[in-house]
DRENKOLMAR-803093 format. One line per field, with one value per residue: residue number from 1; z, y, x of N, C-alpha, C in turn. Coordinates in nm, 2 decimals. Each point is the difference from the previous one (the first is absolute). Last residue first. Example, Ala and Ser with C-alpha at 12.3 -4.5 7.8 and 13.67 -1.06 7.14 Angstrom:
n = 2|1
n.pz = 0.71|-0.01
n.py = -0.22|-0.57
n.px = 1.28|0.03
ca.pz = 0.00|0.00
ca.py = 0.11|0.12
ca.px = 0.09|-0.09
c.pz = 0.08|0.00
c.py = 0.11|0.12
c.px = -0.08|0.09
This chain:
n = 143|142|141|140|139|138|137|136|135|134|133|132|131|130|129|128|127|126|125|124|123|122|121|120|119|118|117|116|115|114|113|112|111|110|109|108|107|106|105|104|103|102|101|100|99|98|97|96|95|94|93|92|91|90|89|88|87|86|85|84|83|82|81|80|79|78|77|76|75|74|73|72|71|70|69|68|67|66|65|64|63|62|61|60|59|58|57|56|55|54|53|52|51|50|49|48|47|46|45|44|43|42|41|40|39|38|37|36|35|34|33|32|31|30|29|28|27|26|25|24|23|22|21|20|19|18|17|16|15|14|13|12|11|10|9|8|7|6|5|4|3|2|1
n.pz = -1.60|0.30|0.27|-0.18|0.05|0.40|0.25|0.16|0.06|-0.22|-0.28|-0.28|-0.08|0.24|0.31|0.36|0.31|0.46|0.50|0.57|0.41|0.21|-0.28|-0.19|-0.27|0.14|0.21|-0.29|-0.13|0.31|0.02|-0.31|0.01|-0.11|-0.33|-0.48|-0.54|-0.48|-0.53|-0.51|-0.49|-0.47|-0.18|0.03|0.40|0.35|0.12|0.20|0.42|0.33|0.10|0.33|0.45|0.20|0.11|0.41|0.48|0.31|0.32|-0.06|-0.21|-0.37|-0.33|-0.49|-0.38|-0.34|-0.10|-0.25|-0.30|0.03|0.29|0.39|0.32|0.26|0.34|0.43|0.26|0.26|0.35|0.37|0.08|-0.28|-0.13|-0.11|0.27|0.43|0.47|-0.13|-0.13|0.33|0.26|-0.21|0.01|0.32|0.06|-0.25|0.09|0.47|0.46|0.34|0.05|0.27|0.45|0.14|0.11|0.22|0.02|0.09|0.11|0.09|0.24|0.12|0.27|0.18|0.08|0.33|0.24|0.12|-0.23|0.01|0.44|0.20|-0.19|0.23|0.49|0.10|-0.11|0.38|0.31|-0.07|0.09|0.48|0.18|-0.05|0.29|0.37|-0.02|-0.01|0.40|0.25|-0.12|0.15|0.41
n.py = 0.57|-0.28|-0.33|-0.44|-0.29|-0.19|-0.46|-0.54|-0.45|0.00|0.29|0.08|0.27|0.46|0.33|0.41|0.39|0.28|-0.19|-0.13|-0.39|-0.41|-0.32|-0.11|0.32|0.35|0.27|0.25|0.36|0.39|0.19|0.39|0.38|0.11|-0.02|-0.28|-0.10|-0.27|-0.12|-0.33|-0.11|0.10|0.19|0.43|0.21|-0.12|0.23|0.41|0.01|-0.11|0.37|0.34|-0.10|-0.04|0.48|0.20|-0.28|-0.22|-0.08|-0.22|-0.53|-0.38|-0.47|-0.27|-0.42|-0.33|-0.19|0.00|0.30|0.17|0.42|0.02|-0.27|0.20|0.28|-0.23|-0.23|0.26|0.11|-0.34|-0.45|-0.38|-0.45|-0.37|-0.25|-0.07|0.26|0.43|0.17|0.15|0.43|0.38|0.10|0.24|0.45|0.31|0.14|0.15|-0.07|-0.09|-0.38|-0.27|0.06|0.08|0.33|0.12|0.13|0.26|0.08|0.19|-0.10|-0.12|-0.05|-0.35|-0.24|-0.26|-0.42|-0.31|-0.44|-0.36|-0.16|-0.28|-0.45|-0.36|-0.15|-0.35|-0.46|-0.22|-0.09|-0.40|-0.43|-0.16|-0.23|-0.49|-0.31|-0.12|-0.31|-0.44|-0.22|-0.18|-0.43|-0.41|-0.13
n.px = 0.35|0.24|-0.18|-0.08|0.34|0.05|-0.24|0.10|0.20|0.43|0.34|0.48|0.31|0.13|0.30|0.13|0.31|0.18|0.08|0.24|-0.04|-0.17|-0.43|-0.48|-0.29|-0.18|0.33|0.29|-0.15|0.07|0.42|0.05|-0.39|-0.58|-0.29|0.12|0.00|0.03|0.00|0.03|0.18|0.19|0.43|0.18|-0.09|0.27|0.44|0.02|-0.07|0.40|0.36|-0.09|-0.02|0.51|0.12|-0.15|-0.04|-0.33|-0.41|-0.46|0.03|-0.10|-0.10|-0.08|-0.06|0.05|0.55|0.33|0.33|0.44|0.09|-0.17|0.23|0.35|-0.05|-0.11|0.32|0.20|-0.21|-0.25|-0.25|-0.32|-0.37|-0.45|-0.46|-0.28|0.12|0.03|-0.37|-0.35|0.05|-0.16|-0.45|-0.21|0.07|-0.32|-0.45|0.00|-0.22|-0.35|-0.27|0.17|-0.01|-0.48|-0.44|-0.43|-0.55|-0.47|-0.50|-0.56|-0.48|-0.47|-0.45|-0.38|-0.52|-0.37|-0.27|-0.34|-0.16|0.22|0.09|-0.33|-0.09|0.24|-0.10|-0.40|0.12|0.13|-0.29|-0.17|0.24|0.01|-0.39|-0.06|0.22|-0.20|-0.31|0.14|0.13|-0.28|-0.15|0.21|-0.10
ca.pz = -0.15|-0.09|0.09|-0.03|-0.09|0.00|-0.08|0.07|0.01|0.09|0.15|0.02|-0.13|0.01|-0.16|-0.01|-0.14|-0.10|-0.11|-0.11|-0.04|0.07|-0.02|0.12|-0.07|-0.02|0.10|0.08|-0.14|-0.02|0.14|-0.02|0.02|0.10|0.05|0.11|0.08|0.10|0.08|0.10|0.11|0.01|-0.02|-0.10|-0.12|0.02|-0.04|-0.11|-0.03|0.00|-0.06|-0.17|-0.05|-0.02|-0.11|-0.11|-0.07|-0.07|0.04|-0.01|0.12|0.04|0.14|0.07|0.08|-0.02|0.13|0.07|-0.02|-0.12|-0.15|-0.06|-0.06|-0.10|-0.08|-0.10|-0.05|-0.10|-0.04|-0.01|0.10|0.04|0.02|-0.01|-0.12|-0.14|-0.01|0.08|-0.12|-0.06|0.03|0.02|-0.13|0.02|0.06|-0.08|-0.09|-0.17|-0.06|0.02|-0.07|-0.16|-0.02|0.09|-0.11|0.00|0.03|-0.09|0.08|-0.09|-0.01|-0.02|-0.12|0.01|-0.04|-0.09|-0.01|0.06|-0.03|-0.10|-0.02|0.04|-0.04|-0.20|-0.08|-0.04|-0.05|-0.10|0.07|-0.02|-0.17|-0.06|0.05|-0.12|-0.15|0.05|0.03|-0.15|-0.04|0.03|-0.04|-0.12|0.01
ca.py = 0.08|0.07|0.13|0.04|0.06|0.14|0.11|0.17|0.02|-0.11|0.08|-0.10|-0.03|-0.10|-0.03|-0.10|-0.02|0.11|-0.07|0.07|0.11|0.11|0.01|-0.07|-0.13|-0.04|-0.09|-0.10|-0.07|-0.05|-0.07|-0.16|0.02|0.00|0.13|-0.01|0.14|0.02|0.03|0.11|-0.04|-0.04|-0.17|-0.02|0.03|-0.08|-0.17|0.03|0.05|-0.12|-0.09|0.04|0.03|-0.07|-0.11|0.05|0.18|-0.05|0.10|0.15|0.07|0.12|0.09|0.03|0.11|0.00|0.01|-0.14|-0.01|-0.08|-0.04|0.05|-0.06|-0.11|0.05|0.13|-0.05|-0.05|0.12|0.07|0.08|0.04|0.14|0.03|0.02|-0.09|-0.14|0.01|0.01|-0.15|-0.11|0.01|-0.07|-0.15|-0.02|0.01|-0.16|0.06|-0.02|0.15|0.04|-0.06|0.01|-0.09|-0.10|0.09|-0.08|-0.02|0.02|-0.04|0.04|-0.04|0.10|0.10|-0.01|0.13|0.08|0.03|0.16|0.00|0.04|0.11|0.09|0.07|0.07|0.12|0.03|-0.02|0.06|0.10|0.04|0.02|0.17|0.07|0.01|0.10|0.10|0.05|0.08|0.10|0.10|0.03|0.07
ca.px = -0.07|0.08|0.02|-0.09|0.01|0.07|-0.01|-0.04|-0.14|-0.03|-0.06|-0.10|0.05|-0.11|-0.08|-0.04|-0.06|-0.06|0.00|-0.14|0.12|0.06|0.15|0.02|0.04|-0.12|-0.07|0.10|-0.04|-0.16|-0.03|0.10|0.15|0.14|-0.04|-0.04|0.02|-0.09|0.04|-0.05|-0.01|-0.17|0.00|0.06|-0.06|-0.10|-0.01|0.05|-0.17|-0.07|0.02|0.01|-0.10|-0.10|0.10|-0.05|0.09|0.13|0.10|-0.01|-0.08|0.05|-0.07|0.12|-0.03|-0.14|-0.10|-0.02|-0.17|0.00|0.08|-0.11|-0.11|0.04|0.00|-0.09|-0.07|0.11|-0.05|0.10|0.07|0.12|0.04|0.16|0.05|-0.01|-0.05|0.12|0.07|-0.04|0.07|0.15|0.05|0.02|0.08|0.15|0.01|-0.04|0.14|0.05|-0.05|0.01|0.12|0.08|0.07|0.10|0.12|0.12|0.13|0.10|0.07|0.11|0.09|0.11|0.12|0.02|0.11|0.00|-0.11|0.01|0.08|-0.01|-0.09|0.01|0.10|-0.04|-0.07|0.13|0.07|-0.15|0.03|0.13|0.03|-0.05|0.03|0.10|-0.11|-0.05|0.11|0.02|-0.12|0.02|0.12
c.pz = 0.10|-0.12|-0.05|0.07|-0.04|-0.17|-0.03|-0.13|-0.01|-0.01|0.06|0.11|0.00|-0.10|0.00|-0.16|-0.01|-0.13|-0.11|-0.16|-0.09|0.04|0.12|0.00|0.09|-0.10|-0.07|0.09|0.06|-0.11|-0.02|0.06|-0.09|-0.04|0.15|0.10|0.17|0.10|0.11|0.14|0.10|0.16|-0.02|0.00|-0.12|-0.14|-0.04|-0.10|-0.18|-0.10|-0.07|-0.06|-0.15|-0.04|-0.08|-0.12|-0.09|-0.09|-0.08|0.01|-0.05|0.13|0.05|0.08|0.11|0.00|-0.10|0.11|0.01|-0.01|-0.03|-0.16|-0.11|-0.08|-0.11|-0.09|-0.12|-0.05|-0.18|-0.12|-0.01|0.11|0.02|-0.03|-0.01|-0.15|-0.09|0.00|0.06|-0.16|-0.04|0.05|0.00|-0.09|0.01|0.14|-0.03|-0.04|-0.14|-0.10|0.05|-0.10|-0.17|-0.10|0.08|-0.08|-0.04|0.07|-0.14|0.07|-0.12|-0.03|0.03|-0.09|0.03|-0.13|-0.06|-0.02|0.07|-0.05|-0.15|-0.03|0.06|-0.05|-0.11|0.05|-0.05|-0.13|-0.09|0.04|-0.03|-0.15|-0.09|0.06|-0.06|-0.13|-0.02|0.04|-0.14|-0.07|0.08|-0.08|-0.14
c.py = 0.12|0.08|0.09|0.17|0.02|0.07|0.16|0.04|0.08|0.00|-0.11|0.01|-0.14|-0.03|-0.10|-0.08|-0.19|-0.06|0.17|-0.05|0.11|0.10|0.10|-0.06|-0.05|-0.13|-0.05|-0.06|-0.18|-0.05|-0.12|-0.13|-0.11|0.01|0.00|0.13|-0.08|0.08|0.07|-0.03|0.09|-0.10|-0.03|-0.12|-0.09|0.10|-0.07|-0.13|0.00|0.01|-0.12|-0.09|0.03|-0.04|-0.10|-0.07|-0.03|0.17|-0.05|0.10|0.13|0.08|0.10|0.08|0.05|0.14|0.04|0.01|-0.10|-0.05|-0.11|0.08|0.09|-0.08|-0.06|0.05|0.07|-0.06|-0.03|0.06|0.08|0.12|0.03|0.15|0.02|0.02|-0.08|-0.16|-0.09|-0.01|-0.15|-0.12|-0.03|-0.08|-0.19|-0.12|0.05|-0.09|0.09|0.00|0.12|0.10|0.00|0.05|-0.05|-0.11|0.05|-0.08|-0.08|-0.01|-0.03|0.11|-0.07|0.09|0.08|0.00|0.11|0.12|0.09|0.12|0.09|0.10|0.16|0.05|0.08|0.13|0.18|0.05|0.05|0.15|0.19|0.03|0.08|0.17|0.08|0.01|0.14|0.14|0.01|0.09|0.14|0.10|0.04
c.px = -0.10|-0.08|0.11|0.00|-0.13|-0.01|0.07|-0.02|-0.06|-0.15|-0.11|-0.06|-0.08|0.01|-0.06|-0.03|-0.07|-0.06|-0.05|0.09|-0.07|0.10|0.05|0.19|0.07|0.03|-0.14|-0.07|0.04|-0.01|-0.11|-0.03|0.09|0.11|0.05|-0.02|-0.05|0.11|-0.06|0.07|-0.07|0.01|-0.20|-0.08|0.02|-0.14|-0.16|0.02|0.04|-0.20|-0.08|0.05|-0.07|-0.11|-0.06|0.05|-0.08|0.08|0.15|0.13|0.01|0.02|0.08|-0.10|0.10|-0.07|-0.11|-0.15|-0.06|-0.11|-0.03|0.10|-0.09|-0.10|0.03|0.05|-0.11|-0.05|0.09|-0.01|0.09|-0.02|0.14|0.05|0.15|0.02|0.00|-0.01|0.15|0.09|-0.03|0.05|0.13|0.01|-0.01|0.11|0.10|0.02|-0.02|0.16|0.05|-0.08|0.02|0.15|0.13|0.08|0.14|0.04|0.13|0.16|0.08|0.04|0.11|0.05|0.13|0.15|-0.02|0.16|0.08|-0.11|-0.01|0.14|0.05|-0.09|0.10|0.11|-0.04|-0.06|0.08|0.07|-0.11|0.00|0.12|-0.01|-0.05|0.08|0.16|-0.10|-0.02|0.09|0.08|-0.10|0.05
C-alpha cells in the first residue's frame, strides 16, 4: 500500500512538473498596451499652492493687506504672496515696498478666496508675508 501511494506521488509531482514547462513554452507573447495613468490629487496640486500651505503649517506667517505693508516698510518679512484679484492700490504698494526693502514677491494667480483656502483660513486673504518659511520651500519658488 505504501508503494501505492509514493507511485501516486511521484505521478502528481511528474504532472506538476510537466505543467510548468508547458505553461512556460507554450505562451504567446502579448502587445502591451500604452495606457496613461491618471495623476492623483496630489500631484495635479501647483507646487506654489503646497508650499504655501506647508509655509502656513510650519512656518510663521501674518495675514492681511496692513500688515503687509507695514512689514515690507521695515523689511521684516522674507516674502510676500500676492493674490490675483487684490486692488491695485495695494498691489502697488506692497511691490513698491517690498522693491525698496529687496523682498521678493510672489503674484498668486487665484482669488483671495482661494489664497484663504489653500492657507486652510475661511476668510479671503489678499497679502500674505512670510517671515519664516518652516519646512517649505516657498522661498526657493520665489527666485
Amino acid at each position: 500500500m505504501a508503494d501505492d501511494q509514493e507511485k501516486i506521488e511521484e505521478q502528481t509531482i511528474d504532472e506538476e512538473t510537466e505543467d510548468v514547462s508547458e505553461t512556460t513554452e507554450a505562451k504567446p507573447k502579448k502587445n502591451k498596451k500604452v495606457v496613461r495613468r491618471r495623476k492623483t490629487k496630489k500631484e495635479r496640486e501647483n507646487p506654489l499652492t503646497v508650499a504655501i500651505r506647508l509655509t502656513v503649517e510650519s512656518g510663521k506667517v501674518e495675514f492681511g493687506a496692513r500688515r503687509g505693508v507695514a512689514s515690507s516698510l521695515n523689511a521684516k518679512a522674507k516674502l510676500f504672496v500676492v493674490a490675483g484679484n487684490t486692488p491695485e492700490e495695494i498691489k502697488k504698494n506692497v511691490h513698491n515696498y517690498a522693491e525698496i526693502s529687496e523682498v521678493p514677491v510672489i503674484d498668486f494667480p487665484g482669488s483671495s478666496m482661494e489664497l484663504g483656502s489653500v492657507c486652510g483660513r475661511p476668510f479671503p486673504i489678499t497679502v500674505l508675508s512670510v517671515y519664516d518659511a518652516g519646512t517649505s520651500n516657498i522661498l526657493e519658488l520665489a527666485k
